[in-house]
C-alpha beads as a LAMMPS data file, in Angstrom:
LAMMPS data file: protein, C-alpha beads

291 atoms
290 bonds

1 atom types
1 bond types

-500.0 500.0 xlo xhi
-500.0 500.0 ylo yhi
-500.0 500.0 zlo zhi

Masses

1 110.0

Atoms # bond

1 1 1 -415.387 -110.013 455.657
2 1 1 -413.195 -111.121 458.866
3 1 1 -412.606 -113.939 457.097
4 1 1 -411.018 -112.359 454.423
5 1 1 -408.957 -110.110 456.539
6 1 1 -407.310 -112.488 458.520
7 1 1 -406.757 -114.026 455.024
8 1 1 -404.894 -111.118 453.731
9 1 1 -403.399 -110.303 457.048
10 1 1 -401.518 -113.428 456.624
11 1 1 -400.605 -113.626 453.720
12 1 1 -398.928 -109.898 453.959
13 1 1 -397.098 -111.639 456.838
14 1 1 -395.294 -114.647 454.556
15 1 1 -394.646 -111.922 451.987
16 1 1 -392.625 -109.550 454.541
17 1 1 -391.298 -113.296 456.673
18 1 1 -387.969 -113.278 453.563
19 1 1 -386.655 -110.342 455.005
20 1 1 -387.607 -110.270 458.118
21 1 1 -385.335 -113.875 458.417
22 1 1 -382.973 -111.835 456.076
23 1 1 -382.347 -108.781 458.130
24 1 1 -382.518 -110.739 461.492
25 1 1 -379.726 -113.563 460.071
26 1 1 -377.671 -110.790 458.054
27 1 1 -377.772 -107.408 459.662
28 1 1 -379.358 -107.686 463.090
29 1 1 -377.101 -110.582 464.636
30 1 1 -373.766 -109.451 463.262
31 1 1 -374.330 -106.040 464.502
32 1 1 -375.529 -106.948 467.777
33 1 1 -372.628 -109.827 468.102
34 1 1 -369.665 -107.005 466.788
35 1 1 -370.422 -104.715 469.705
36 1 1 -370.365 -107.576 472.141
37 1 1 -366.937 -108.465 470.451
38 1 1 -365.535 -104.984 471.348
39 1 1 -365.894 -105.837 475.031
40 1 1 -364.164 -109.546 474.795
41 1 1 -360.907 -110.988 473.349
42 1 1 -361.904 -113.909 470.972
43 1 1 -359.487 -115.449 468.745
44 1 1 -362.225 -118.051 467.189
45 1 1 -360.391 -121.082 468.886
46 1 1 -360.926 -120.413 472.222
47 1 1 -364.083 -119.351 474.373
48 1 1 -364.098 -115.254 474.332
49 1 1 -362.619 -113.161 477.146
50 1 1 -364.135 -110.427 478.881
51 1 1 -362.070 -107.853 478.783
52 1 1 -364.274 -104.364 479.158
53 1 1 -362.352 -101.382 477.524
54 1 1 -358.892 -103.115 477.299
55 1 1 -360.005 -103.054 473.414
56 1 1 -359.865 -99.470 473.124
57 1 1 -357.086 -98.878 475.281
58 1 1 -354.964 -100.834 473.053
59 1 1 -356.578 -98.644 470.097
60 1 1 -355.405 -95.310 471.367
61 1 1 -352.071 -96.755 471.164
62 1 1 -351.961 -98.629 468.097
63 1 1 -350.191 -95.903 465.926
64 1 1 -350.806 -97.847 462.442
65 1 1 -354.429 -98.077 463.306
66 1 1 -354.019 -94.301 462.744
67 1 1 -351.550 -94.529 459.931
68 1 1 -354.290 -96.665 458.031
69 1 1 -357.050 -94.183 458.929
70 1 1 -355.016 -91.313 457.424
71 1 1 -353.663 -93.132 454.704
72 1 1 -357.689 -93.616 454.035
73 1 1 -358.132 -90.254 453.849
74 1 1 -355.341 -89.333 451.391
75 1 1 -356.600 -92.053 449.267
76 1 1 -360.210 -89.812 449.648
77 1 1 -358.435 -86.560 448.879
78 1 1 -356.862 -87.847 445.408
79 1 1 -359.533 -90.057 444.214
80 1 1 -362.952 -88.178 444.685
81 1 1 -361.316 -84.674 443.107
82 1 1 -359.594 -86.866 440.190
83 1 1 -363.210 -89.328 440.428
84 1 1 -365.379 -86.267 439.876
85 1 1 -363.212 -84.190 436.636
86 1 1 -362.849 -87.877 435.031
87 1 1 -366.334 -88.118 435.015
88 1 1 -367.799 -84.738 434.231
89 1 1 -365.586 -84.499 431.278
90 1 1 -366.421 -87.339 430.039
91 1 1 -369.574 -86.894 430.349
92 1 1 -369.145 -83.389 428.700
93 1 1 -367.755 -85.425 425.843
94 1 1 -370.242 -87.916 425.321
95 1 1 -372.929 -85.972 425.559
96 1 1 -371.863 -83.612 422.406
97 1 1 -372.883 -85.308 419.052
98 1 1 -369.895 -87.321 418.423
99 1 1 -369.795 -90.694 416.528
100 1 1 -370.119 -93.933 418.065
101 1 1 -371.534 -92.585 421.219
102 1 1 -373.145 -95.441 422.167
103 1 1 -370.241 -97.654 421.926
104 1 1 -368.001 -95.341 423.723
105 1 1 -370.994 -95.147 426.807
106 1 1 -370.481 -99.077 426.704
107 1 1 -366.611 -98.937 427.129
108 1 1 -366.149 -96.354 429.867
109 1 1 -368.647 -98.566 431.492
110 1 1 -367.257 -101.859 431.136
111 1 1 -364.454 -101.630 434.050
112 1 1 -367.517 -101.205 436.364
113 1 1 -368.549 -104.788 435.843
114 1 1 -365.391 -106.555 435.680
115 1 1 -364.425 -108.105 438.846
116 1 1 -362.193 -105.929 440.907
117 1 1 -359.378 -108.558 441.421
118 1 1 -358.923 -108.692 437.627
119 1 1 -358.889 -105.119 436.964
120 1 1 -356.315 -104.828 439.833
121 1 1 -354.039 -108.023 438.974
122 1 1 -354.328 -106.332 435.342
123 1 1 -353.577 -102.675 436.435
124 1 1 -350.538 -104.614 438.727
125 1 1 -349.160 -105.658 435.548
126 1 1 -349.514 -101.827 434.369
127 1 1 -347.886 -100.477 437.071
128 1 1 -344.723 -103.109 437.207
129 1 1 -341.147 -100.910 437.276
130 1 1 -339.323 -103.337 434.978
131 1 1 -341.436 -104.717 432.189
132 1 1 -344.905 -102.579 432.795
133 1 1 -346.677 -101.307 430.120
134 1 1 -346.636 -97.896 431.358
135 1 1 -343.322 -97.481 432.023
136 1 1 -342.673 -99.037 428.312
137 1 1 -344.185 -96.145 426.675
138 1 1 -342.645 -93.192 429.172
139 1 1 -338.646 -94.519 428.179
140 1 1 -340.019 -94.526 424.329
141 1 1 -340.040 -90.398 425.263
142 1 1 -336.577 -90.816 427.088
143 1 1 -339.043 -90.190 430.412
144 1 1 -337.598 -92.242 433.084
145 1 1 -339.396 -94.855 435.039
146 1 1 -341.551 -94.366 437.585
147 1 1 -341.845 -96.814 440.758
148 1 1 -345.717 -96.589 440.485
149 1 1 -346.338 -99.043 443.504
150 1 1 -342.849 -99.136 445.157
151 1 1 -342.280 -96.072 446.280
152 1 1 -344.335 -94.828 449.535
153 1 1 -344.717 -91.318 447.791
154 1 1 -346.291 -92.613 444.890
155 1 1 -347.954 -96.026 445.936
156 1 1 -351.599 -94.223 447.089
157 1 1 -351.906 -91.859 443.911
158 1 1 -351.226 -94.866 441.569
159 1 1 -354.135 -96.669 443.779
160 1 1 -356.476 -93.907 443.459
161 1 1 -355.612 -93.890 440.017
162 1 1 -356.384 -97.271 438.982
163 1 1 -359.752 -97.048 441.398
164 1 1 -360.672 -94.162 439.550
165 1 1 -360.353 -96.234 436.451
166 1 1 -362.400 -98.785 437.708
167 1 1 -365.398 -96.741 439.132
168 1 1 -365.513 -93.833 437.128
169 1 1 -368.139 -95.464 434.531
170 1 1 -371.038 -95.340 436.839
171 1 1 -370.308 -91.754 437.918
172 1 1 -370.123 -91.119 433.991
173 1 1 -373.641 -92.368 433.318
174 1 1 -375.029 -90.411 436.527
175 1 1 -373.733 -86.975 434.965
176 1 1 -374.467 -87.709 431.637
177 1 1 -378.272 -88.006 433.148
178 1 1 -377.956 -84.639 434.688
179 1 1 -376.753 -82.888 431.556
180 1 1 -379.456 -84.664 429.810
181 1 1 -382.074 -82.856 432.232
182 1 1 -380.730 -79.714 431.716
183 1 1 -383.117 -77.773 428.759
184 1 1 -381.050 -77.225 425.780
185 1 1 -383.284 -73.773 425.718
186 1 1 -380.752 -72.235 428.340
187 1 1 -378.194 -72.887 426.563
188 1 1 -380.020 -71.219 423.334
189 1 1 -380.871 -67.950 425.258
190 1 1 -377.214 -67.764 426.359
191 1 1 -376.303 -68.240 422.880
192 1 1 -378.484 -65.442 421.524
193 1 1 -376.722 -63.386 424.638
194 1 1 -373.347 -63.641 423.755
195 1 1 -372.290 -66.373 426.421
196 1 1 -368.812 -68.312 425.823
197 1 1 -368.954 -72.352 426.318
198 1 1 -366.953 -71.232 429.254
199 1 1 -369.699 -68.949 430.627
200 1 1 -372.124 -71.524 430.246
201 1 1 -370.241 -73.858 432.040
202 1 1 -370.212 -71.836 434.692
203 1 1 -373.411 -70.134 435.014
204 1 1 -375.744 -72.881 433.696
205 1 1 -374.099 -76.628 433.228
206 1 1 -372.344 -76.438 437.152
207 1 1 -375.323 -74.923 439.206
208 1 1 -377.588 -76.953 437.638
209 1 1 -375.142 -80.395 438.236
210 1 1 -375.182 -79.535 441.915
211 1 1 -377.337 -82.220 442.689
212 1 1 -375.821 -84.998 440.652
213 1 1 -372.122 -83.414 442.252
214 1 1 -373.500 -83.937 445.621
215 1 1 -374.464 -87.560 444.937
216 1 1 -371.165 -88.812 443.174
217 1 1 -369.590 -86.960 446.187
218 1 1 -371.194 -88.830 448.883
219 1 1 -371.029 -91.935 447.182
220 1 1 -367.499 -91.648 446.035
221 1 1 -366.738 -90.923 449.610
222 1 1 -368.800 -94.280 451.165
223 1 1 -366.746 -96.078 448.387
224 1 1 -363.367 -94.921 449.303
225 1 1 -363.846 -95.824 452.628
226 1 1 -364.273 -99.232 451.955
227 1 1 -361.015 -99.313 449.910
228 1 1 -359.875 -102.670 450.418
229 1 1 -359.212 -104.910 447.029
230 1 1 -356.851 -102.811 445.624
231 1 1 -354.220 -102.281 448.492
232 1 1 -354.830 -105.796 449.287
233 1 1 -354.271 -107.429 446.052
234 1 1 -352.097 -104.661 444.265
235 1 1 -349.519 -103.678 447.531
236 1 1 -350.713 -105.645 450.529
237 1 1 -350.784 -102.395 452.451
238 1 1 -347.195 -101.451 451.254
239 1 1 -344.456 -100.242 450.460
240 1 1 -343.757 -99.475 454.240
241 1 1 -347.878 -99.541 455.110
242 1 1 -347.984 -96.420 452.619
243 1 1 -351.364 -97.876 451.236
244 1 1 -352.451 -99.688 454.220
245 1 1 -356.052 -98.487 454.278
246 1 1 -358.379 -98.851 457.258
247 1 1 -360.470 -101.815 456.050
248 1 1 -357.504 -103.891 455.395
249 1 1 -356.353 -103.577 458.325
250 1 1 -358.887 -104.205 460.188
251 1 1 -359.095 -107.647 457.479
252 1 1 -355.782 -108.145 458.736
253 1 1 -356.346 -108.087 462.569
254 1 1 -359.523 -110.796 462.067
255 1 1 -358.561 -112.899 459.558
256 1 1 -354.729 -113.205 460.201
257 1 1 -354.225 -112.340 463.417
258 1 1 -357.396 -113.651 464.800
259 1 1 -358.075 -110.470 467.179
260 1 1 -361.848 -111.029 466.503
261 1 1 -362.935 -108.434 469.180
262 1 1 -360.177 -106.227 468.669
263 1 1 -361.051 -106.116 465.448
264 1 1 -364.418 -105.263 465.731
265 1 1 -363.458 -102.155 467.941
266 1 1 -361.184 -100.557 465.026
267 1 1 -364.380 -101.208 462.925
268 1 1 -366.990 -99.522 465.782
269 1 1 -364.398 -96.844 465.799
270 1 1 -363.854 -96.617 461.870
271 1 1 -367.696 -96.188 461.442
272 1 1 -367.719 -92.934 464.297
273 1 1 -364.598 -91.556 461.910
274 1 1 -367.089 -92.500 458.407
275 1 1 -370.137 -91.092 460.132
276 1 1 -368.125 -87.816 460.923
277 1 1 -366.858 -87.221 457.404
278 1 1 -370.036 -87.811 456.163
279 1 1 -371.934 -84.855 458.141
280 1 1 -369.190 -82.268 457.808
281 1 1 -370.033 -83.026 453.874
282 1 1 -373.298 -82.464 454.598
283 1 1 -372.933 -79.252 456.709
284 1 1 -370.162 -78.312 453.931
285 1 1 -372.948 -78.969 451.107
286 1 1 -376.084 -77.027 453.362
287 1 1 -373.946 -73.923 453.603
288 1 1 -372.799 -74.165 449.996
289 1 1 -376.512 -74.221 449.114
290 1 1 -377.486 -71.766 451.373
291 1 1 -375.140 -68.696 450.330

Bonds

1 1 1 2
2 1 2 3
3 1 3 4
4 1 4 5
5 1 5 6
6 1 6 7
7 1 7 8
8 1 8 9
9 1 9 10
10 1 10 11
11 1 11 12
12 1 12 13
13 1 13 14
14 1 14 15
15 1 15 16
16 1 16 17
17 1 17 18
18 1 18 19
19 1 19 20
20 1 20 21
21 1 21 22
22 1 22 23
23 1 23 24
24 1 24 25
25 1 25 26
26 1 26 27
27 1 27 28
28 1 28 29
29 1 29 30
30 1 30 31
31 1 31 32
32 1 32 33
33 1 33 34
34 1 34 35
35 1 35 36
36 1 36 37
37 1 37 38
38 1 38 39
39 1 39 40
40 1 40 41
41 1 41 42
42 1 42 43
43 1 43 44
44 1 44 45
45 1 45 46
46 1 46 47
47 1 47 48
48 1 48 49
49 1 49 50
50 1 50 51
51 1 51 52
52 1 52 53
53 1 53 54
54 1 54 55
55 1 55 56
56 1 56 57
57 1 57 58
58 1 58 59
59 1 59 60
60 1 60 61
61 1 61 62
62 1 62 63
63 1 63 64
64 1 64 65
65 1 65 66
66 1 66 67
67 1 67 68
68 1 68 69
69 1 69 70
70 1 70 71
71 1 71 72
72 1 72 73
73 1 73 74
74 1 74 75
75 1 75 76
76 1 76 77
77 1 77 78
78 1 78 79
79 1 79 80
80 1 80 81
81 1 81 82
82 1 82 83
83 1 83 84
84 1 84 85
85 1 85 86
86 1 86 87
87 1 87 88
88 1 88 89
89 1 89 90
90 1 90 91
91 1 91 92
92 1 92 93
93 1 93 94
94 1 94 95
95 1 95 96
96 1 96 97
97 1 97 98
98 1 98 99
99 1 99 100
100 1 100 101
101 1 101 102
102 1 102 103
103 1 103 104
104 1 104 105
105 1 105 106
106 1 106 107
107 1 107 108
108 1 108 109
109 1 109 110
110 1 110 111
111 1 111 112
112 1 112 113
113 1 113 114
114 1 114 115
115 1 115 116
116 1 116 117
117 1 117 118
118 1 118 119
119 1 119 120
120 1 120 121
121 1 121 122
122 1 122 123
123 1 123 124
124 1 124 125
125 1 125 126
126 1 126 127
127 1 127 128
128 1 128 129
129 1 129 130
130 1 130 131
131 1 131 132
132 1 132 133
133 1 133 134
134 1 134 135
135 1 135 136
136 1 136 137
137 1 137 138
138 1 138 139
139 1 139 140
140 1 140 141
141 1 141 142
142 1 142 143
143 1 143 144
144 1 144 145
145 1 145 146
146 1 146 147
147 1 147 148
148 1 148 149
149 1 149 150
150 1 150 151
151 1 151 152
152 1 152 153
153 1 153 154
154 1 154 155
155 1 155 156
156 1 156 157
157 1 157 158
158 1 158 159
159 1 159 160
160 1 160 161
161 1 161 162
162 1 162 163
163 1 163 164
164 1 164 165
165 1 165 166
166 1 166 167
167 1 167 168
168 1 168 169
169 1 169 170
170 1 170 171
171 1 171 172
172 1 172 173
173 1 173 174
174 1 174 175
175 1 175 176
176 1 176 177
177 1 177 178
178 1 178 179
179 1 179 180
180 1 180 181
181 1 181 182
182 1 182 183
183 1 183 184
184 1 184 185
185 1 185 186
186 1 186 187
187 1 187 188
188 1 188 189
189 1 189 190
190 1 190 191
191 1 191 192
192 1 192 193
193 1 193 194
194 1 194 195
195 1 195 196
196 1 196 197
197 1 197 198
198 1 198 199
199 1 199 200
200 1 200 201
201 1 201 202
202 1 202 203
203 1 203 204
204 1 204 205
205 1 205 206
206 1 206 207
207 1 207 208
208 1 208 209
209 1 209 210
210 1 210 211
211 1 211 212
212 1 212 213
213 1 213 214
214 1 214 215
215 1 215 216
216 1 216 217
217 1 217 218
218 1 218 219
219 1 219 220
220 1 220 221
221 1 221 222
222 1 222 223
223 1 223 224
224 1 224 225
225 1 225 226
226 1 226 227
227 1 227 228
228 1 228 229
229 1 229 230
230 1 230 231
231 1 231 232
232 1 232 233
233 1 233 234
234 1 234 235
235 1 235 236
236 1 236 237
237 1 237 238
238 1 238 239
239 1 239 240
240 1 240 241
241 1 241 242
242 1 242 243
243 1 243 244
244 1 244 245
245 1 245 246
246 1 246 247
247 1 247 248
248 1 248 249
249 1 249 250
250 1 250 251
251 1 251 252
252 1 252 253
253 1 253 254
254 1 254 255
255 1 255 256
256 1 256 257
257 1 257 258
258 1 258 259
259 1 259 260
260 1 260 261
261 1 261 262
262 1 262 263
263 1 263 264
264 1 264 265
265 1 265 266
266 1 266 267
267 1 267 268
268 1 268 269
269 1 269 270
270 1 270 271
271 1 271 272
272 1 272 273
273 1 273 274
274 1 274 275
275 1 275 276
276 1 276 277
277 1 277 278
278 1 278 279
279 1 279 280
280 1 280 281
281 1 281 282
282 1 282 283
283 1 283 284
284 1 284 285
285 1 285 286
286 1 286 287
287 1 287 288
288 1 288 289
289 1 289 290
290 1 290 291
């Protein structure tokens, strides 16, 4: 019987060894290494540099560290409101009995899947003043021209735009599962009550969403702050760092500049700002559920 259990006891031990080596080699030592970066200067090349706080020191007066952290949070602001009405509608819409549904489920999904540097080289084409596609059809209604991504005032709504394009599929499918577990006998008892489609929004479809809304929140939030591909390949952080978003610039100060450890302190001190945000939508959502 010992026997046996040392047996097992090893073998449970090989079976857990792939990710042990996989969260020591992948999570563990990068973690462990970034905070010793925020303490050294390291530009790859040479040995690192002690240089204690210096790091943060030159944060608190790095003005487009803060630009990029706000411009991340306007981006947040216009996408997850837009994200969440995109969705819900067209969720709405496919859960009615309308024809093709399937095939419609399959399109709205399809820009989830396709690599985000093609849907923003493609969306880049869109967007082009001169000979875009967009602009095309607004002069065919004597609407003039809009600089989609070359004007600073209009740069970070046309990237939450095309983001919202790209993500909004996956947020479709999760309400269309939360409309699907509502029972349609509400809906009859309203019915037999005298309740408008607009009353039944209200009263039954939204409260009983509230859990699905939470999720798409929270993860539409972790996903905008990682917003990265689309300033990067559709602006590069312009017109005058109007989409310069946190993550790219922190890309920017490691991979281009080669300020390895300062670069690791804007991303220690994005995570604080990421962590914040992410409890006062928690608190925010407690209270909600609570009155």
């Amino acid at each position: 019987m010992k026997l046996f259990q040392k047996k097992y006891d090893r073998s449970a031990y090989l079976l857990v060894l792939p990710y042990i080596l996989f969260f020591l080699m992948f999570v563990a030592y990068p973690l462990v290494f970034s905070i010793v970066l925020v303490f050294h200067r390291w530009d790859i090349v040479t040995p690192m540099q002690w240089v204690g706080m210096k790091n943060f020191e030159r944060l608190i007066h790095d003005p487009l560290f803060f630009k990029s952290v706000f411009n991340t949070l306007t981006f947040l602001l216009i996408h997850i409101p837009l994200q969440i009405i995109v969705a819900l509608g067209f969720a709405l819409l496919l859960n009615s009995k309308i024809r093709f549904r399937s095939f419609f489920r399959t399109i709205y999904f399809l820009p989830v899947v396709v690599s985000g540097v093609v849907v923003t080289i493609l969306w880049q084409q869109l967007y082009s003043f001169d000979s875009g596609l967009l602009n095309k059809f607004l002069m065919i209604f004597g609407i003039p021209r809009i600089p989609w991504i070359v004007s600073p005032e209009m740069a970070m709504p046309s990237v939450a735009i095309m983001a919202t394009w790209k993500n909004v599929g996956i947020y479709i499918i999760m309400f269309l599962v939360g409309l699907q577990n509502i029972s349609p006998e509400l809906y009859e008892s309203s019915n037999m009550d005298g309740a408008t489609r607009r009353q039944q929004f209200f009263s039954i479809t939204l409260p009983l969403l509230n859990p699905t809304i939470v999720v798409v929140l929270i993860l539409s939030t972790i996903g905008g702050f990682s917003l990265f591909i689309e300033p990067y390949v559709l602006t590069g952080g312009g017109p005058m760092q109007s989409t310069l978003s946190a993550v790219l610039y922190i890309y920017n100060q490691a991979f281009y500049f080669n300020h390895m450890g300062y670069a690791a302190t804007l991303g220690f001190v994005f995570a604080l700002v990421i962590f914040a945000v992410i409890m006062l939508q928690k608190k925010a959502v407690e209270m909600e559920s609570n009155s």
